[in-house]
C-alpha positions in Angstrom: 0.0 0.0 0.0 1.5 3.4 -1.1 2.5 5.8 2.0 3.8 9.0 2.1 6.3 10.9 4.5 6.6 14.8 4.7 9.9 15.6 6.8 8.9 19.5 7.2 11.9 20.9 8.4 13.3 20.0 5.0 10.2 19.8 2.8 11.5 16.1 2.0 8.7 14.3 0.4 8.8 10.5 -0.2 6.6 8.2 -1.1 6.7 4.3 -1.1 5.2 2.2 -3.6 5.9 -1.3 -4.3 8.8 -1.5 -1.7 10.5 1.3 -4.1 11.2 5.4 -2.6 10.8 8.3 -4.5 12.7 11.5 -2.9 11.3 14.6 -4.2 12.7 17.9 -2.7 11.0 21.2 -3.0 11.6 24.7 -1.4 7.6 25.2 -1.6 5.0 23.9 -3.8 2.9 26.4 -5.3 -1.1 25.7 -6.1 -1.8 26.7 -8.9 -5.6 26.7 -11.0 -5.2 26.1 -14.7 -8.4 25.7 -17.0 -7.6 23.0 -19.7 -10.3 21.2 -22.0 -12.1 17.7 -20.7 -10.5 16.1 -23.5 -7.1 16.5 -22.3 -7.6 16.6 -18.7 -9.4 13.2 -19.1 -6.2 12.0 -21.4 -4.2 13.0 -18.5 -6.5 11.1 -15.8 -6.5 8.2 -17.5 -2.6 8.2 -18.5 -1.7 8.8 -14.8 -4.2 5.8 -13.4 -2.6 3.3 -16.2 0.8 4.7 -14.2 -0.5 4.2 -10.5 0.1 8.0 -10.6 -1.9 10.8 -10.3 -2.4 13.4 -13.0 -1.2 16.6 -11.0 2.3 14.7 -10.7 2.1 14.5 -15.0 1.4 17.8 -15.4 4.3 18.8 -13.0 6.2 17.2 -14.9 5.4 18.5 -18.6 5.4 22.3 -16.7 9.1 21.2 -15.6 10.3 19.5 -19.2 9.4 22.7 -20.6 10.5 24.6 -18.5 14.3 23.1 -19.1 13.5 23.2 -22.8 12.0 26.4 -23.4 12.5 28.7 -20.5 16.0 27.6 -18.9 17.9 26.2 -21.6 21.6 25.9 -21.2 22.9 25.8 -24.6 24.1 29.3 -25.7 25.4 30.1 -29.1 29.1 29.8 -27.7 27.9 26.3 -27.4 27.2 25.5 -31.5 28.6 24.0 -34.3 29.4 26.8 -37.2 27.3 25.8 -40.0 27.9 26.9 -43.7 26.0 28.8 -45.5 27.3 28.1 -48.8 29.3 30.3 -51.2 30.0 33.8 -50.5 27.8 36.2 -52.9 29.3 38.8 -52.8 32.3 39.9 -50.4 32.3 42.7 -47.4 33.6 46.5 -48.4 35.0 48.1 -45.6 31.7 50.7 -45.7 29.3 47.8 -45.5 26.9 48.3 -42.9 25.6 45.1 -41.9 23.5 46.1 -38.8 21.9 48.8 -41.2 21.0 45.7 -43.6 19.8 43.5 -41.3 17.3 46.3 -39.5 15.8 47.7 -42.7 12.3 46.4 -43.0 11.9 47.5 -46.3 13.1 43.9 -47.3 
């Protein structure tokens, strides 16, 4: 039978299922109301119960996932490959002005 332990000094959460822990630490969870369609929310429910898990724990998750992907990503462009961009058209004078180029919207 699952159980679940709150040590609150530390806000340590585990939970035992099946003889197996999972630690989850958290400075403070937030609660949060979010309006989604019954479509989705009843994929969700029905995802989680297939999991023995409950659907605020998925949606955690996908809010975290995108947050690493989308809002905290690591990889800066110090971090990538150069990539060609074929031939050169037509080369640089020392009067080019490329910001000037680039910002014109009359393209």
């Amino acid at each position: 039978m699952p159980g679940r332990v709150v040590d609150v000094k530390t806000d340590r959460v585990a939970a035992a299922i099946d003889g197996r822990h999972a630690i989850h630490e958290t400075e403070c969870m937030k609660t949060i109301t979010i309006n989604v369609s019954e479509p989705v929310y009843r994929d969700f429910q029905r995802f989680a119960r297939a999991r023995d898990r409950t659907a605020s724990e998925l949606i955690r998750e996908a809010m975290e996932e995108f947050r690493e992907r989308r809002i905290a990503r690591s990889t800066t462009l110090a971090d990538l490959s150069p990539v060609s961009a074929g031939r050169v058209l037509k080369p640089l004078r020392i009067d080019d002005d490329l910001l000037g180029e680039m910002l014109d919207d009359r393209a």
